[in-house]
GUSE-773665 format. One record per residue (C-alpha): x, y, z; residue number from 1; residue in one letter. Coordinates in Angstrom, 2 decimals. Example, Ala and Ser with C-alpha at 12.3 -4.5 7.8 and 13.67 -1.06 7.14 Angstrom:
REM residues 2
+---------+---------+---------+------+------+
|    east |   north |      up | resi | resn |
+---------+---------+---------+------+------+
|   12.30 |   -4.50 |    7.80 |    1 |    a |
|   13.67 |   -1.06 |    7.14 |    2 |    s |
+---------+---------+---------+------+------+
END
This chain:
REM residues 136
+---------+---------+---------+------+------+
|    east |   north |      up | resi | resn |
+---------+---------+---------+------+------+
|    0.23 |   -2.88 |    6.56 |    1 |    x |
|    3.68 |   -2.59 |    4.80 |    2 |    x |
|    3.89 |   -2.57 |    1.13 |    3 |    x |
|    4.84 |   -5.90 |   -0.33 |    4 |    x |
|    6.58 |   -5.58 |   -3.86 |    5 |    x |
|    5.08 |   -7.53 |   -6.10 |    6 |    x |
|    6.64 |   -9.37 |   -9.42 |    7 |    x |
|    7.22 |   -7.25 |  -11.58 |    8 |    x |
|    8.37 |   -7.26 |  -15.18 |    9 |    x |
|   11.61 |   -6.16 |  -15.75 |   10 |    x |
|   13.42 |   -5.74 |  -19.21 |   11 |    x |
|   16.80 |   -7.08 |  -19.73 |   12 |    x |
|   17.01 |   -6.68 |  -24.09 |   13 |    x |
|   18.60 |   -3.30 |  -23.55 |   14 |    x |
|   21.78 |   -2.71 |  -25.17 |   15 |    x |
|   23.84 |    0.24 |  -22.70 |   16 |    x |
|   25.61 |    2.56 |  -25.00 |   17 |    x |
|   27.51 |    5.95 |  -23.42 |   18 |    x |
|   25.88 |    9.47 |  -23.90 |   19 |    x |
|   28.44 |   10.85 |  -27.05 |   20 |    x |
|   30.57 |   13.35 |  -25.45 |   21 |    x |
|   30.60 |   15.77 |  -28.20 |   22 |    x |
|   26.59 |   15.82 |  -27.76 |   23 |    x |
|   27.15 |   16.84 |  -24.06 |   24 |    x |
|   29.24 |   19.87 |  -25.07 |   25 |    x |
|   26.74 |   21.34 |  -27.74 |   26 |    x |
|   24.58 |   22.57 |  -25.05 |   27 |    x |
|   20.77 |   22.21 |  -26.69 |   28 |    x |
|   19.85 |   20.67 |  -24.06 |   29 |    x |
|   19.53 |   21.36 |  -20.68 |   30 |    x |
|   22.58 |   20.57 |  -18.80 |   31 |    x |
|   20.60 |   18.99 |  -15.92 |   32 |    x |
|   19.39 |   15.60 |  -16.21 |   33 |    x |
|   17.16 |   13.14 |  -14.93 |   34 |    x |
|   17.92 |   11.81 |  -11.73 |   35 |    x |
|   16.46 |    9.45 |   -8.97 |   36 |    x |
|   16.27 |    9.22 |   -5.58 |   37 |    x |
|   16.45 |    5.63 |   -5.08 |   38 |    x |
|   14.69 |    5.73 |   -1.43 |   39 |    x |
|   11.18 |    6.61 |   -1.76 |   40 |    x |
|   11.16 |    4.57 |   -5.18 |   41 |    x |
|    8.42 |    1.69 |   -5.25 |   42 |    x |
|    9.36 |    0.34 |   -8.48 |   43 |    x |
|    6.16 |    1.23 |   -9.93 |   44 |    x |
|    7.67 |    2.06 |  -13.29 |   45 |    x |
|    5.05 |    4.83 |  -13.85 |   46 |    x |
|    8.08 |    6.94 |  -14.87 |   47 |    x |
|    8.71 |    4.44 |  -17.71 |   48 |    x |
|    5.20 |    3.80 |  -18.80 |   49 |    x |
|    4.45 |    7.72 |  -19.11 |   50 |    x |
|    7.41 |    9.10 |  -20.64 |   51 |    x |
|    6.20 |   10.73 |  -24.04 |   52 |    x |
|    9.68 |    9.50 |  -25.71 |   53 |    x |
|   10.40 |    6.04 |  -24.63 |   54 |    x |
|   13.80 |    6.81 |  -23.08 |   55 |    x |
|   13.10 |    5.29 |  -19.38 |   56 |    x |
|   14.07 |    2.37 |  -18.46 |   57 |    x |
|   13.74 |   -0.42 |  -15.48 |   58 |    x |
|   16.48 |   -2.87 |  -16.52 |   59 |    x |
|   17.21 |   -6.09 |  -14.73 |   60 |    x |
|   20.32 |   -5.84 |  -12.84 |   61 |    x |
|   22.11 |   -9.01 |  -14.53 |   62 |    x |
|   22.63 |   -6.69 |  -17.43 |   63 |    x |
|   25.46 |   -5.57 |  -15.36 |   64 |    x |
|   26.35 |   -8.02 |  -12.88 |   65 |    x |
|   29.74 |   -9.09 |  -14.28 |   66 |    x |
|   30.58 |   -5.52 |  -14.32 |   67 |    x |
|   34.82 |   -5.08 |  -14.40 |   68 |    x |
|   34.36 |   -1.53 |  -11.89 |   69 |    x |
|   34.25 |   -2.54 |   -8.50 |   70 |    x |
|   31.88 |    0.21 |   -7.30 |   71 |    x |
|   29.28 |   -0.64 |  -10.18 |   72 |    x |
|   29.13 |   -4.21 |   -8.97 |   73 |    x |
|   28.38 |   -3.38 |   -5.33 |   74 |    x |
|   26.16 |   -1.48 |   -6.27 |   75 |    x |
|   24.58 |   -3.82 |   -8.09 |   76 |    x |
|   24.33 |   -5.97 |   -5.22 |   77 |    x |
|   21.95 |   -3.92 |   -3.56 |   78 |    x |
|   19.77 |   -3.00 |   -6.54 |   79 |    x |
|   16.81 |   -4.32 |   -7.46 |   80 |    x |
|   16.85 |   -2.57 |  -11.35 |   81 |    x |
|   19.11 |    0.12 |  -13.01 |   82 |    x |
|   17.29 |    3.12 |  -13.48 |   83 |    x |
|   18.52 |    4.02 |  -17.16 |   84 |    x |
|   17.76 |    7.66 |  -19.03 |   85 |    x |
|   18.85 |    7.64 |  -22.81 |   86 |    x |
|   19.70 |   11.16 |  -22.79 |   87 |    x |
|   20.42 |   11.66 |  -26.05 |   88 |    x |
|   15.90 |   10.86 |  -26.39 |   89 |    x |
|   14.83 |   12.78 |  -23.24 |   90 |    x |
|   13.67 |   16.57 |  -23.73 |   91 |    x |
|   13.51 |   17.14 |  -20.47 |   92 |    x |
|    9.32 |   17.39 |  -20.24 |   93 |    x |
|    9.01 |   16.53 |  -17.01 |   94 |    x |
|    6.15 |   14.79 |  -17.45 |   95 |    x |
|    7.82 |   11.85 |  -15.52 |   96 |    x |
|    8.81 |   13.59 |  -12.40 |   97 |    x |
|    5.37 |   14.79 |  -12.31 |   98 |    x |
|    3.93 |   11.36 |  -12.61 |   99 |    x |
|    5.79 |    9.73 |   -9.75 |  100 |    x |
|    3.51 |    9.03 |   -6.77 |  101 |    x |
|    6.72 |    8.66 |   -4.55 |  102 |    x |
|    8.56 |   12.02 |   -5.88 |  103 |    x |
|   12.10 |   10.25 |   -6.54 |  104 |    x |
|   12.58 |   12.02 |   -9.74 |  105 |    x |
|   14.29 |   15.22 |  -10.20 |  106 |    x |
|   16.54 |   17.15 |  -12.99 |  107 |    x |
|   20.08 |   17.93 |  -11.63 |  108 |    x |
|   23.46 |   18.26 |  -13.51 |  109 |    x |
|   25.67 |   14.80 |  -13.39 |  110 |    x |
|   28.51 |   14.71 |  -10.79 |  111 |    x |
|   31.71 |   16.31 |  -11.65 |  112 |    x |
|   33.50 |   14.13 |  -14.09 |  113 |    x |
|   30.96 |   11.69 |  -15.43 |  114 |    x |
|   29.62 |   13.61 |  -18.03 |  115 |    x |
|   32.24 |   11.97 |  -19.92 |  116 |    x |
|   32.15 |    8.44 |  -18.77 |  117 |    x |
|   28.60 |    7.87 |  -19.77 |  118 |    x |
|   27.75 |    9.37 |  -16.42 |  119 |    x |
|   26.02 |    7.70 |  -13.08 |  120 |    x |
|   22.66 |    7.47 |  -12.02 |  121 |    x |
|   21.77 |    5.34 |   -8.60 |  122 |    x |
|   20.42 |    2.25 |   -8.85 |  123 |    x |
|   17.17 |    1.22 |   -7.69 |  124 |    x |
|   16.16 |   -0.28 |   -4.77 |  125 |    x |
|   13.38 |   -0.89 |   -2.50 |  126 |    x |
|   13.69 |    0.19 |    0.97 |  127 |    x |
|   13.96 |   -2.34 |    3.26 |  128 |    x |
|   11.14 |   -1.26 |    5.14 |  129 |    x |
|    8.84 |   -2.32 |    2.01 |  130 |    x |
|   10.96 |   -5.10 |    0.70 |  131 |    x |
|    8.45 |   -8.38 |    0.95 |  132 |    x |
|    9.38 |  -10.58 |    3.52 |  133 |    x |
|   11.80 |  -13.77 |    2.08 |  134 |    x |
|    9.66 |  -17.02 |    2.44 |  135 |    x |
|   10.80 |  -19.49 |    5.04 |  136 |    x |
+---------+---------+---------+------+------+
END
């Protein structure tokens, strides 16, 4: 039996705000960050309801949909929720990645060149081979 998603809950009062640039460079942190595989991700939000610090996030995707870059909005398209990390909160614990029953988190340093644009994480979507079937 394929899994069907089921409704889930997702915020939308979150207010998107770049990672300060300067903070980037001071290096107390590690320079890796957390990332996710959108694949394997269910959309369970375990990631979100275990994190020690409250700086995961499952955001509805309309907080973005009239986005001005091109790439962000097809993106968006796709995407069931933004996967959103306030750096500037996470320690890097790893007690997240460890909770995920579909291993889709991971640390990893940002893409070259977005460290300063707020950088990128992907978006997340169900596979289609779990997406519920659209009622007739």
């Amino acid at each position: 039996m394929p899994f069907v998603k089921t409704e889930v809950d997702i915020r939308d009062d979150y207010v998107l705000e770049p990672v300060d640039p300067s903070w980037l460079k001071e290096g107390v942190k590690s320079p890796k960050h957390l990332m996710l595989d959108p694949e394997p991700c269910i959309l369970c939000r375990a990631c979100e309801d275990v994190c020690p610090w409250n700086c995961i996030f499952m955001l509805d995707t309309g907080i973005v949909r009239e986005a001005v870059d091109p790439a962000t909005g097809e993106l968006v398209e796709r995407a069931e929720a933004i996967f959103v990390v306030d750096d500037n909160a996470c320690t890097r614990c790893s007690v997240c990645v460890e909770r995920c029953p579909s291993d889709c988190l991971y640390y990893a340093r940002l893409p070259e060149g977005t460290a300063t644009e707020g950088g990128q994480r992907p978006m997340a979507t169900v596979p289609l081979s779990q997406r519920a079937e659209e009622p007739a």
